[in-house]
C-alpha positions as CSV (number, residue, x, y, z in Angstrom):
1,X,154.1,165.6,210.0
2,X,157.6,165.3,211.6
3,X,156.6,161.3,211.7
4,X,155.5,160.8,208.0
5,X,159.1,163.2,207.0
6,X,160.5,160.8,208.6
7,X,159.4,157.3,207.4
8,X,159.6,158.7,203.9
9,X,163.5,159.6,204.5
10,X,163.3,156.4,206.1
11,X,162.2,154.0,202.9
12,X,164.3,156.4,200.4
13,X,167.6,155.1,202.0
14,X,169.1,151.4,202.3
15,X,172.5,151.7,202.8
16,X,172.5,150.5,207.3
17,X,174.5,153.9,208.1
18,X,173.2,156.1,206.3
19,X,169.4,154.8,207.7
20,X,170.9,155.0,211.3
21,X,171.8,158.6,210.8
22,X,168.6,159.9,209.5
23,X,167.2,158.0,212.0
24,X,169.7,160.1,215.0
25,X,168.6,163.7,212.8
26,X,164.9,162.8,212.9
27,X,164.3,161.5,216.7
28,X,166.0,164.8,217.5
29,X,163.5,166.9,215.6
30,X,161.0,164.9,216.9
31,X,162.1,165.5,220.3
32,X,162.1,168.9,220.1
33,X,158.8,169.4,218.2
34,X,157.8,168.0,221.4
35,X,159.4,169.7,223.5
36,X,157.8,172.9,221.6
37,X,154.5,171.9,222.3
38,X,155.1,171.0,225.9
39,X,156.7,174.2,226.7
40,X,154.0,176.4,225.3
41,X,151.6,174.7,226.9
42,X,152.8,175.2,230.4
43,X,154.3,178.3,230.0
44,X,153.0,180.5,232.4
45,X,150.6,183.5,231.0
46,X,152.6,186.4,232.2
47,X,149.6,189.2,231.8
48,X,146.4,187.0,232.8
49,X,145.8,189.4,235.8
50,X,145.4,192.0,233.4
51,X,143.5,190.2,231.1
52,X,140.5,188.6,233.2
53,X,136.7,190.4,233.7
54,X,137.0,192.3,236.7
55,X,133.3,191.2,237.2
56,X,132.7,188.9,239.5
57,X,129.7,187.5,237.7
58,X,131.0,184.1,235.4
59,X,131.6,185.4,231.6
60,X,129.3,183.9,228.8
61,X,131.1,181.4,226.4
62,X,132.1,183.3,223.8
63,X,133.6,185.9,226.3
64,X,135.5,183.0,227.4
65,X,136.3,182.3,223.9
66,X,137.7,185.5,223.1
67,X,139.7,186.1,225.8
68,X,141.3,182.5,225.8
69,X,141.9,184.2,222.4
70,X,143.9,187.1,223.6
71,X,145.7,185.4,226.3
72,X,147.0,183.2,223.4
73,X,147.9,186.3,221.4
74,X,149.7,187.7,224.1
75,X,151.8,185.3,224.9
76,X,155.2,186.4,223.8
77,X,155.7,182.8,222.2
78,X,153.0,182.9,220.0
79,X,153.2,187.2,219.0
80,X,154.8,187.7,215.4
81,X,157.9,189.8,215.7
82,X,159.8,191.0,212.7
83,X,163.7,190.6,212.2
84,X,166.4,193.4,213.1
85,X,168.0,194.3,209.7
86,X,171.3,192.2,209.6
87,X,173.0,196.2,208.8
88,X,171.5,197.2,212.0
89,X,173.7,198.7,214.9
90,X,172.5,196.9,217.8
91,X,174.5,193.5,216.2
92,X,178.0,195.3,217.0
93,X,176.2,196.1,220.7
94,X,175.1,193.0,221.2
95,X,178.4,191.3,220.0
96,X,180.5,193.6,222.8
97,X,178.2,192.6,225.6
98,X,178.5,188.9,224.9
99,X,182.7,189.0,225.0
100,X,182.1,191.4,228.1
101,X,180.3,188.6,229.6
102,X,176.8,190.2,230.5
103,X,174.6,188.1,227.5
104,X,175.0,184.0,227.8
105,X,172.0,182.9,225.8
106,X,172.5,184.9,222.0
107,X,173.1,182.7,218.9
108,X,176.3,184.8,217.3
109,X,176.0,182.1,214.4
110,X,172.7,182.3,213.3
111,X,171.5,185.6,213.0
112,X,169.2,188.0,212.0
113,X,167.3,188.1,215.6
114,X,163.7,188.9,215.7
115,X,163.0,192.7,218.0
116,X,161.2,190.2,220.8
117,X,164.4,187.9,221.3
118,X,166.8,191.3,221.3
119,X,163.8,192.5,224.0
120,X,164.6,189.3,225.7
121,X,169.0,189.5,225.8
122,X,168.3,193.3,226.6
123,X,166.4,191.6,229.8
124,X,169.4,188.9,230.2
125,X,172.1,191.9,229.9
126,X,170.1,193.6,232.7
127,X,169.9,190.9,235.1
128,X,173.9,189.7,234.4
129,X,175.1,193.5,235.1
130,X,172.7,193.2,238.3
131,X,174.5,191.0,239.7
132,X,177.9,191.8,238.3
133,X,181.1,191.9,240.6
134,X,181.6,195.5,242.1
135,X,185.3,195.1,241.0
136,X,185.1,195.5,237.1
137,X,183.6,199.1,238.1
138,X,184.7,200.2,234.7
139,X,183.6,197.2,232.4
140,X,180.2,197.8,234.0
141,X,180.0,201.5,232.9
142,X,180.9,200.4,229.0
143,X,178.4,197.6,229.4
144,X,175.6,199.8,231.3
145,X,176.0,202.0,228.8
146,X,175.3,199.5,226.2
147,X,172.7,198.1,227.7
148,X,170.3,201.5,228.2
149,X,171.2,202.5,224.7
150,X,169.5,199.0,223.8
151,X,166.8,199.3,226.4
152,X,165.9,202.4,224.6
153,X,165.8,200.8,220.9
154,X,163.4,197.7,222.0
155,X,161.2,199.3,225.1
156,X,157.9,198.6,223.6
157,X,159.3,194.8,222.9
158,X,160.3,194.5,226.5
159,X,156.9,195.4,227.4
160,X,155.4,192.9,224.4
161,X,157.3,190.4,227.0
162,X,155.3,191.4,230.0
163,X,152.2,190.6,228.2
164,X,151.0,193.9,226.2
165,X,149.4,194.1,222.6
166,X,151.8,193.6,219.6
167,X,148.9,195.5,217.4
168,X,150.8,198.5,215.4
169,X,152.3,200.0,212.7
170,X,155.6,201.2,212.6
171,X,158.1,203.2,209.9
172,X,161.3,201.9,211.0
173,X,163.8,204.0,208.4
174,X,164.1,206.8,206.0
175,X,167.6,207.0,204.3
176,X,169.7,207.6,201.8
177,X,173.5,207.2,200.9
178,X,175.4,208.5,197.6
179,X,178.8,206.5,197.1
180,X,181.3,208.2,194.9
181,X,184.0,205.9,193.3
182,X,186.8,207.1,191.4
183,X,189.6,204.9,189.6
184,X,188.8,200.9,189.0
185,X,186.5,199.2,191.9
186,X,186.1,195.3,191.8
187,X,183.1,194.1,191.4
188,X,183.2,190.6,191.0
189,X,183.0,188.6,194.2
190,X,182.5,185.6,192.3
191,X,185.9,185.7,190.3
192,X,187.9,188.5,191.4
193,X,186.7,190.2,194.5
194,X,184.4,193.3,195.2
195,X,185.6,196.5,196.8
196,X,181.9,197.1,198.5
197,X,181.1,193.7,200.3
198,X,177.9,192.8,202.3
199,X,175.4,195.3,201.2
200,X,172.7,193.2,199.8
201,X,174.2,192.9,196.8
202,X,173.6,196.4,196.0
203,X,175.0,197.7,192.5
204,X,177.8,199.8,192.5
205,X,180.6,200.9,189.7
206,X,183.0,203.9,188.9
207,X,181.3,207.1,189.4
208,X,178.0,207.9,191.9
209,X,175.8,205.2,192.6
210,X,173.0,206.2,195.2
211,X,170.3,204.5,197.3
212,X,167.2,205.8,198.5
213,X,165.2,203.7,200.6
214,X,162.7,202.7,203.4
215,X,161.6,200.4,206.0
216,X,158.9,199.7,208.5
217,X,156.6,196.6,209.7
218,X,153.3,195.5,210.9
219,X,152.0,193.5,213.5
220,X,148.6,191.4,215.2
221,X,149.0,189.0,216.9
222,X,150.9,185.9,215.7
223,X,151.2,187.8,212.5
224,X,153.9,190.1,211.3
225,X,154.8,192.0,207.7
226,X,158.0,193.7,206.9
227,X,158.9,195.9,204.4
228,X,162.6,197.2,203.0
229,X,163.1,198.7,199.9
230,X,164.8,201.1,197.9
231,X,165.6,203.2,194.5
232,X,168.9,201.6,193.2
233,X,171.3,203.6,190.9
234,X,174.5,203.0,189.6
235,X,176.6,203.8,186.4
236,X,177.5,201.8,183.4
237,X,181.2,199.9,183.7
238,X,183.1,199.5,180.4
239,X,184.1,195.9,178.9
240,X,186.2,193.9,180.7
241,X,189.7,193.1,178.0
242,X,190.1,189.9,176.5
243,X,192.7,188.3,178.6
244,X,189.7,188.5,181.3
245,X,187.0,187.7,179.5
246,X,189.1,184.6,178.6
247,X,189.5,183.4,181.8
248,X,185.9,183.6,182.5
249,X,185.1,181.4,179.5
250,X,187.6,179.0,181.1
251,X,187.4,179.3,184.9
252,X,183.2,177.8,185.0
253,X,183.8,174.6,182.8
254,X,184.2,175.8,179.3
255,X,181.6,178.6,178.5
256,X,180.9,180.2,175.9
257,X,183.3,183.8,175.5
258,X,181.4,186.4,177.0
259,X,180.9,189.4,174.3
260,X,182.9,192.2,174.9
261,X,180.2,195.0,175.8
262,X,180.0,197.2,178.7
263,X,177.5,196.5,181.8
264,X,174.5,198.8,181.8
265,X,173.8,201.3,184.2
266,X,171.4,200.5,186.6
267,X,168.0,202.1,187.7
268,X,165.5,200.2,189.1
269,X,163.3,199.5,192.4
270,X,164.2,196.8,194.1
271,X,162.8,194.9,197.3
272,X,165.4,193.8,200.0
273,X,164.3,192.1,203.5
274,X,160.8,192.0,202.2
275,X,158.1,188.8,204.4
276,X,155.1,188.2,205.8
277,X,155.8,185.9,208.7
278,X,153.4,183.9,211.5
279,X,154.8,182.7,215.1
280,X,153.5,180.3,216.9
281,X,155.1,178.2,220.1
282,X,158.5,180.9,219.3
283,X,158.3,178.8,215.6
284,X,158.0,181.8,213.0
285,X,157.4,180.9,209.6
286,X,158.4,183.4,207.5
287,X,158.2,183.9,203.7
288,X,159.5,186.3,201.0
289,X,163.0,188.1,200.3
290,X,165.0,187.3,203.4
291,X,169.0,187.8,204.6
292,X,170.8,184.9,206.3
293,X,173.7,185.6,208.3
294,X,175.4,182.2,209.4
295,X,178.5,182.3,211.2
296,X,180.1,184.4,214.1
297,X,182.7,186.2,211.9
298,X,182.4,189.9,211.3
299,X,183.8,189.9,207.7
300,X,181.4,187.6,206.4
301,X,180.9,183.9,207.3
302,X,181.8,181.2,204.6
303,X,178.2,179.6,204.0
304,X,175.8,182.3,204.2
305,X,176.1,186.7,204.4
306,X,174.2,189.4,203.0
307,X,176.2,189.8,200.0
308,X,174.5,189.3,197.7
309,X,170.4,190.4,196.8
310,X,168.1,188.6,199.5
311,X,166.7,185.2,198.5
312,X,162.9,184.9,198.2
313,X,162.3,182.0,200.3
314,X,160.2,179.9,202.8
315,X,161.9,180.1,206.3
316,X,161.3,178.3,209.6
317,X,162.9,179.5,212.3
318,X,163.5,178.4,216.3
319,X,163.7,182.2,217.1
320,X,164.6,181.5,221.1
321,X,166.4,178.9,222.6
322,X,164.8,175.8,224.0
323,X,166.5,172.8,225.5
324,X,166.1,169.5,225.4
325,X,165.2,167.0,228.0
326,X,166.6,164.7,230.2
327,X,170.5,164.2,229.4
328,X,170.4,165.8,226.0
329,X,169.7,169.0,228.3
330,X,173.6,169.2,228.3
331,X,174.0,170.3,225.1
332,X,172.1,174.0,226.5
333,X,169.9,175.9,224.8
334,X,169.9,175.2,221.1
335,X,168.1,176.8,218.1
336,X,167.4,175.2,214.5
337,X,166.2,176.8,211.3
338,X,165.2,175.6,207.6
339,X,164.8,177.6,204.4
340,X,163.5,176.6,200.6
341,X,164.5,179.4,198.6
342,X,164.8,180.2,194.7
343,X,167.6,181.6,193.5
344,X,167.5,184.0,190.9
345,X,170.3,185.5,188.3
346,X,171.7,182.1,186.7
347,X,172.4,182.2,183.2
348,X,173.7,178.7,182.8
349,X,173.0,174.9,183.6
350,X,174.6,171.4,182.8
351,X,173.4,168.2,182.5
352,X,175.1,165.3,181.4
353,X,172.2,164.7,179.0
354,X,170.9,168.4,177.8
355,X,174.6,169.6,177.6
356,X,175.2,173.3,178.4
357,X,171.9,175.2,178.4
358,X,171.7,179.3,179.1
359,X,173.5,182.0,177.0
360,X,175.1,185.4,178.8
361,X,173.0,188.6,179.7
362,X,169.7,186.3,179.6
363,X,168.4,184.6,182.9
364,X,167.1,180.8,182.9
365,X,163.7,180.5,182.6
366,X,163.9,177.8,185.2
367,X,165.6,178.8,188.1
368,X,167.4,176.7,190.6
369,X,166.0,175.7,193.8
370,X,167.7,176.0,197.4
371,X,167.0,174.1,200.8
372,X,169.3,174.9,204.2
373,X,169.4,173.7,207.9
374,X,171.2,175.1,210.5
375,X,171.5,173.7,214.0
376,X,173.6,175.7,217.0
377,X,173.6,175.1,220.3
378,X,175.8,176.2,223.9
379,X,176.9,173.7,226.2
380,X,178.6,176.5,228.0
381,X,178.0,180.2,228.2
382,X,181.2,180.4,227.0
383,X,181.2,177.9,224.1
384,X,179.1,177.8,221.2
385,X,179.0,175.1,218.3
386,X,176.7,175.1,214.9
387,X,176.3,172.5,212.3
388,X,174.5,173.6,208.9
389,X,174.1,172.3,205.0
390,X,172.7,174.1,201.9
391,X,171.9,172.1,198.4
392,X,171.4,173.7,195.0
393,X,168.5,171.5,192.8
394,X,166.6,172.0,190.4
395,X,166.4,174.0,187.4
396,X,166.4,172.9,183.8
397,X,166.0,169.7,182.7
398,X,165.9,168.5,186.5
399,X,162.3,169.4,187.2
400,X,162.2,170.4,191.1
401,X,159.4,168.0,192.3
402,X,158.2,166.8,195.3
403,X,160.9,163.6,195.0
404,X,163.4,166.1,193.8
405,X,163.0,167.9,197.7
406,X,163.0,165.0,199.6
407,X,166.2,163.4,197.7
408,X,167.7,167.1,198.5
409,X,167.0,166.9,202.1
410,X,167.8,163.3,202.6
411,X,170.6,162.3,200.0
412,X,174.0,161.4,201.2
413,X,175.7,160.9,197.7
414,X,175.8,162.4,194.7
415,X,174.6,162.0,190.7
416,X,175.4,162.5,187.0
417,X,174.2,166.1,186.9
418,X,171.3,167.0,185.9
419,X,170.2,163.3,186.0
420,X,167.3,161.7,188.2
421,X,170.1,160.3,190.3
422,X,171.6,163.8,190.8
423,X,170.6,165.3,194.3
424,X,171.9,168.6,193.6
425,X,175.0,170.5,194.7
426,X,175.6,169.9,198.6
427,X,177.9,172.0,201.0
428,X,177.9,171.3,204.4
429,X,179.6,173.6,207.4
430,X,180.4,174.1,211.1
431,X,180.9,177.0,213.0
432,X,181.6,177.9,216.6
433,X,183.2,180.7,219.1
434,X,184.9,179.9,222.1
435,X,186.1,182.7,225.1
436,X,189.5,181.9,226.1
437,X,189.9,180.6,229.5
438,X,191.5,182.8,232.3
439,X,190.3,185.8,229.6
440,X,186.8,184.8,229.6
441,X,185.6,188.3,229.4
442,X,188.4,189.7,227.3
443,X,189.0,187.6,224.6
444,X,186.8,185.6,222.3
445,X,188.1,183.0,219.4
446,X,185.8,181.7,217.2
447,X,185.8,180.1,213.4
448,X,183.9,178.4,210.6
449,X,184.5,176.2,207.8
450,X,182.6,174.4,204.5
451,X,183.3,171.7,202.5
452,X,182.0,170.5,198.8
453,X,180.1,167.4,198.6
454,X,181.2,165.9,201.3
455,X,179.5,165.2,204.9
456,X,181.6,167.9,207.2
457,X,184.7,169.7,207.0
458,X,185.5,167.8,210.4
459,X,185.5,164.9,208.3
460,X,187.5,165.9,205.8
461,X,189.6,169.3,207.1
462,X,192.2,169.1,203.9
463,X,189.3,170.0,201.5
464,X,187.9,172.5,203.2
465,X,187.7,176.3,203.3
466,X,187.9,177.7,206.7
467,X,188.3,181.7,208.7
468,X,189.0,182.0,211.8
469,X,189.4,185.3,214.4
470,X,189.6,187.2,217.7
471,X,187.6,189.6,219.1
472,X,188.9,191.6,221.7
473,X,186.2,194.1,223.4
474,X,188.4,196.6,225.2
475,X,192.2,196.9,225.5
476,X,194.0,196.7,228.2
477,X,194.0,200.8,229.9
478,X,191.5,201.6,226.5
479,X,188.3,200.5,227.6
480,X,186.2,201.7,224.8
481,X,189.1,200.5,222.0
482,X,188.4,196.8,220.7
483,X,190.3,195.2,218.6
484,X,189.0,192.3,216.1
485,X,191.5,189.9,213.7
486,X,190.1,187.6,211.4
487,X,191.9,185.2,208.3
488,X,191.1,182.6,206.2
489,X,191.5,180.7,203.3
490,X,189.6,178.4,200.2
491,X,193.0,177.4,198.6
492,X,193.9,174.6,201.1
493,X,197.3,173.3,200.0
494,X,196.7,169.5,200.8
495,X,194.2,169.9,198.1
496,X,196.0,170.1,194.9
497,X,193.4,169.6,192.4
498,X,191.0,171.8,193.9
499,X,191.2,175.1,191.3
500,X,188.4,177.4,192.6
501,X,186.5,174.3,193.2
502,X,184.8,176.4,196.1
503,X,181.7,178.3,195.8
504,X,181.5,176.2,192.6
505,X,179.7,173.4,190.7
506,X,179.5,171.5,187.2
507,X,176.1,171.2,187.0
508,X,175.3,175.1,188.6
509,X,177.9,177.3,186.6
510,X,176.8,180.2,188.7
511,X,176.7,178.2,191.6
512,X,177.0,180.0,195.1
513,X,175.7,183.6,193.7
514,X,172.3,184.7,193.6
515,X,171.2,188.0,191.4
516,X,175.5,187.3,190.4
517,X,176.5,188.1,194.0
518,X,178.3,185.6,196.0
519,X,176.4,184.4,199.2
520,X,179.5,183.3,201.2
521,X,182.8,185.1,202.2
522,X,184.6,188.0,200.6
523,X,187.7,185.8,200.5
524,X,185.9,184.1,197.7
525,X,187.1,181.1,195.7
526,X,191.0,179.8,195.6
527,X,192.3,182.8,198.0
528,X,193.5,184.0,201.2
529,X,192.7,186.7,203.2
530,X,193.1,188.5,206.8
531,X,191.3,191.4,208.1
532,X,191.5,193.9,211.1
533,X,189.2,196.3,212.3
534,X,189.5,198.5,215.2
535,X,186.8,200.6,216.9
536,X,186.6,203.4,219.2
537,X,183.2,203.3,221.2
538,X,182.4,207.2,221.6
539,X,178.7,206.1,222.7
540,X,177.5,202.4,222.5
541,X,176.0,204.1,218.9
542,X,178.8,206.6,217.8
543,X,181.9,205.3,217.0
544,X,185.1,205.7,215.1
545,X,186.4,202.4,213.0
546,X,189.4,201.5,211.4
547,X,189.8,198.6,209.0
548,X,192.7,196.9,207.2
549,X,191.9,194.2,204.3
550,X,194.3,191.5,202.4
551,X,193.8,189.4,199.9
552,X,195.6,186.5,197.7
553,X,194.7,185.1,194.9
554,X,195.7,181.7,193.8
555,X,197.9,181.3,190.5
556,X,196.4,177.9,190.1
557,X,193.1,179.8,189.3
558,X,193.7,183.2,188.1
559,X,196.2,183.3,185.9
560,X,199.5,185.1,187.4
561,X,197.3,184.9,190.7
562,X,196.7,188.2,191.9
563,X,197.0,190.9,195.2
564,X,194.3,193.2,196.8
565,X,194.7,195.5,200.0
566,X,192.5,198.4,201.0
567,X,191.9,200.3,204.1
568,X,189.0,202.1,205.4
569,X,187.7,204.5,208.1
570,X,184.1,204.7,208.8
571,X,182.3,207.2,211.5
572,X,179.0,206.5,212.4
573,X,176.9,209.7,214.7
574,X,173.5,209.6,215.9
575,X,171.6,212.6,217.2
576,X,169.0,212.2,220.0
577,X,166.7,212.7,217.4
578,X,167.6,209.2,215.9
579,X,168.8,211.2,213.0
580,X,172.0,209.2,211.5
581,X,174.9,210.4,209.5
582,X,177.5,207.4,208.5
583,X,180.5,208.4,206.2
584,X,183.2,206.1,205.1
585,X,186.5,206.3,203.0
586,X,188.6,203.8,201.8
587,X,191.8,203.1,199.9
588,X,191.9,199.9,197.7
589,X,194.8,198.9,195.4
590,X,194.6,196.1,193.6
591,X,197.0,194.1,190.7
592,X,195.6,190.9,189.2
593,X,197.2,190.7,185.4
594,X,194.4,189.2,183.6
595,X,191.9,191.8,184.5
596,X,193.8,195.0,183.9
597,X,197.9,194.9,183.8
598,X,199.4,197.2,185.9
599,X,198.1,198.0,189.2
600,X,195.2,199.6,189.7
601,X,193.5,201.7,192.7
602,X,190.6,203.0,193.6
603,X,188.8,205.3,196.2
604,X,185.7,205.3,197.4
605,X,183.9,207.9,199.9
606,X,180.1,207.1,200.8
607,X,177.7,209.1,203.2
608,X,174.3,207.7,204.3
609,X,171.5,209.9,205.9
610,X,169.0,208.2,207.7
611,X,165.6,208.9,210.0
612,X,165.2,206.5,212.3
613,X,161.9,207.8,214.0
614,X,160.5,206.1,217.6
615,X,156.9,207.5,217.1
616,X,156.1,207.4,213.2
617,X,153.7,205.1,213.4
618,X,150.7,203.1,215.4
619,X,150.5,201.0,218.4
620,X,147.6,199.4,220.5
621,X,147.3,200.9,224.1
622,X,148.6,197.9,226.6
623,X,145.8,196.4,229.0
């Protein structure tokens, strides 16, 4: 299949470079389909004592059938293994054991990670703090800790590893959380900013919005189903002024003036991380409404977050690291993924021939297709690098055929939009986190960065958005204090006629939002931003964190520009129970002219209740 991709990106392209590049990108997925295959085939079968007739006597062919069958099922490669929820607490565990130095393998830039490859870094962590110096006698007791807390949350996977039965049910969660706003939240990553970010795009407004929800998965074999989803309320907001409603005709290419109503309140079910998924080789194929978390940085990374709702896509996933062969062996373990998604929540297209098509309040009929590859891999233990791309096609009046895919997989250029020359809107990013020499263990850097329509923001770094940060996992004589900085910007200033360009497109007026919500960072488009957070590790789950946000906006964009801070304080408790209370308050005040005049504030105090039971559920005895 790899083959006949290739030949057909192969005779779509003329131009000599850009045939010698698809040529690079395809022998290397060819070379690692491969190396798939090769691997699972000689991997050893870790529970075949357990699994062969005790009777001596030989086994008929179709008992030989059938357990040829279960060894295959029970190798860990080929068992179906649902994702840890990108909002889950083990991500923040994980991240301090890999600055601590105990976890060398993880992919920080392309996350979620399925339960079987957290069972598998659990292992890792174990083995590194095994044979850890006896010197950093105090650096072991944080990371110990760690490490049993996680060895708690993915026992059964650890034993799905050693060759048991993946056959169960499970109910993962139970919760609920009321937020209570009062005074003037944002709420419009897209233009403005939002005072809630990276909550799966969950509605929110002045007043009490509340979420009840649940979670739990299945599994046989290579085949896995999970479920999320949850009862969404929040109140009405009142019309935005004219000055504001203005600029919003103006900022997207000239739309029409959005009328002058308030938004509805909102009551309705809705479906988040929602898939039914089959692994095979550690390949999952995955499809459904799925979160993408793409980048190291813990405010949101610039191509991919869970702000916004989940997109209902098509995923294929390397879920563990493999390495290639030979001399490309150097660039250590590496993983790759691919997603075709739909968007949904665009109101408005244009093409170069149909003109301006969509009205506000009313969805397109025809919505826009999405396709996205991400590649990262670590030389070092210390050094990790990622390379990645998404393109917006489709929708009306550009009919998303089989030519349309290939041309937005394989297209280096661009088109009249909406035209049959038009591949769609391209962005393409890197990412990468780096532990500082002589502070290996103690301090982390680590950035990313996108660019619009062009090959790679190393290419061409003056139109690019970037973010960097540090991560620092204890302080010196505050061992369970870390301490995390990160800054960024999409208003380069070697980039002059670049108004909001970011996160935006002619042709896609909503671009970079699906369900309205802005898939990439809260600094959003033609601003600047820094944020700190600091946290106090009671118990490698209960913990006390501090956070400090900025943000500029751009004059060039928003008239008069505009200025956001806020600060927050969330606490997070479990009991042994695995019952868990979360509260958070913060402080935001805000002044951006041409949505309200003066400044404006806000406060908002949330508090989230959730079961997280170990036994609800069913699970095949081991054999």
């Amino acid at each position: 299949m790899l083959g006949a991709i290739s030949r057909t990106g192969w005779l779509v392209k003329r131009d000599a470079g850009k045939r010698l590049l698809l040529l690079v990108v395809f022998i290397f997925i060819s070379i690692s389909g491969t190396v798939v295959e090769t691997w699972a085939q000689s991997a050893p079968a870790t529970a075949a004592p357990t699994l062969l007739n005790p009777d001596p006597t030989p086994a008929s062919r179709d008992d030989s059938e059938t357990l040829e069958a279960e060894k295959w099922q029970r190798n860990p490669a080929n068992m179906g293994s649902p994702y840890v929820p990108l909002d889950s607490w083990v991500y923040p565990a994980f991240e301090r054991l890999i600055a601590l130095g105990y976890v060398r393998t993880a992919m920080l830039g392309m996350r979620p990670w399925t339960r079987l490859e957290c069972a598998r870094l659990v292992n890792e962590a174990g083995e590194e703090l095994d044979s850890a110096d006896a010197n950093q006698e105090r650096a072991e007791a944080d990371a110990l800790r760690l490490r049993e807390s996680l060895d708690r949350e993915f026992s059964r996977d650890r034993a799905l590893l050693n060759g048991g039965s993946n056959r169960g049910l499970r109910l993962e969660s139970i919760y609920t959380r009321v937020t209570g706003i009062a005074g003037n939240p944002l709420t419009d990553g897209f233009h403005f900013g939002q005072t809630i970010n990276n909550d799966y795009g969950r509605p929110f407004a002045a007043g009490l919005s509340t979420v009840d929800g649940f979670s739990g998965s299945a599994s046989a074999g290579p085949f896995t189903v999970y479920l999320r989803g949850e009862y969404q309320h929040a109140p009405s907001s009142p019309a935005l002024q004219a000055t504001a409603l203005q600029f919003l005709s103006t900022a997207d290419d000239n739309l029409p003036v959005p009328p002058g109503v308030p938004s509805p309140a909102v009551n309705h079910f809705q479906w988040l991380d929602a898939y039914v998924a089959i692994n095979a080789g550690n390949w999952q194929f995955s499809f459904g409404k799925q979160s993408l978390w793409w980048g190291p940085s813990q405010g949101g990374p610039v191509m991919f977050t869970n702000n916004a709702a989940p997109v209902n896509m098509l995923r294929i996933d390397r879920v563990t690291p493999f390495h290639l062969p030979s001399i490309l062996g150097v660039l250590g373990p590496m993983r790759w993924q691919f997603f075709l998604g739909r968007l949904s929540g665009h109101e408005f297209v244009y093409g170069s021939s149909t003109g301006l098509i969509g009205q506000w309040g009313h969805a397109l009929s025809d919505q826009p297709f999405m396709v996205g590859q991400k590649l990262n891999f670590k030389p070092s233990p210390n050094f990790e690098f990622g390379i990645d791309y998404t393109r917006i096609a489709g929708g009306p009046g550009q009919p998303f055929t089989t030519r349309q895919f290939f041309k937005s997989l394989f297209s280096l250029g661009n088109g009249s939009p909406g035209g049959a020359s038009d591949p769609g809107d391209v962005r393409s990013g890197v990412d990468f986190s780096y532990k500082i020499p002589g502070l290996r263990n103690r301090l982390t850097f680590y950035g990313d960065a996108f660019t619009e329509d062009e090959k790679s923001p190393l290419a061409y770094p003056r139109k690019s958005a970037f973010q960097g940060g540090i991560y620092v996992p204890k302080l010196p004589r505050l061992p369970r204090l870390d301490l995390r900085l990160e800054g960024g910007s999409s208003a380069p200033v070697d980039f002059p006629t670049c108004n909001g360009c970011f996160y935006q497109n002619t042709r896609f007026v909503n671009a970079y939002t699906n369900q309205g919500g802005l898939m990439g960072s809260w600094i959003g488009r033609a601003s600047q931003g820094e944020q700190l957070w600091s946290t106090y590790w009671l118990t490698p789950r209960n913990k006390i964190q501090f956070n400090f946000r900025h943000r500029k906006l751009d004059a060039h964009f928003i008239p008069h520009g505009g200025t956001v801070n806020d600060g927050e304080v969330t606490v997070e408790f479990w009991t042994r129970s695995n019952l868990r209370l979360s509260s958070a308050v913060q402080y935001e005040k805000w002044a951006i002219p041409v949505l309200e005049p003066p400044v404006r504030s806000s406060l908002t105090v949330s508090v989230e209740l959730g079961l997280w039971p170990r036994d609800w559920g069913w699970a095949a005895p081991s054999r």
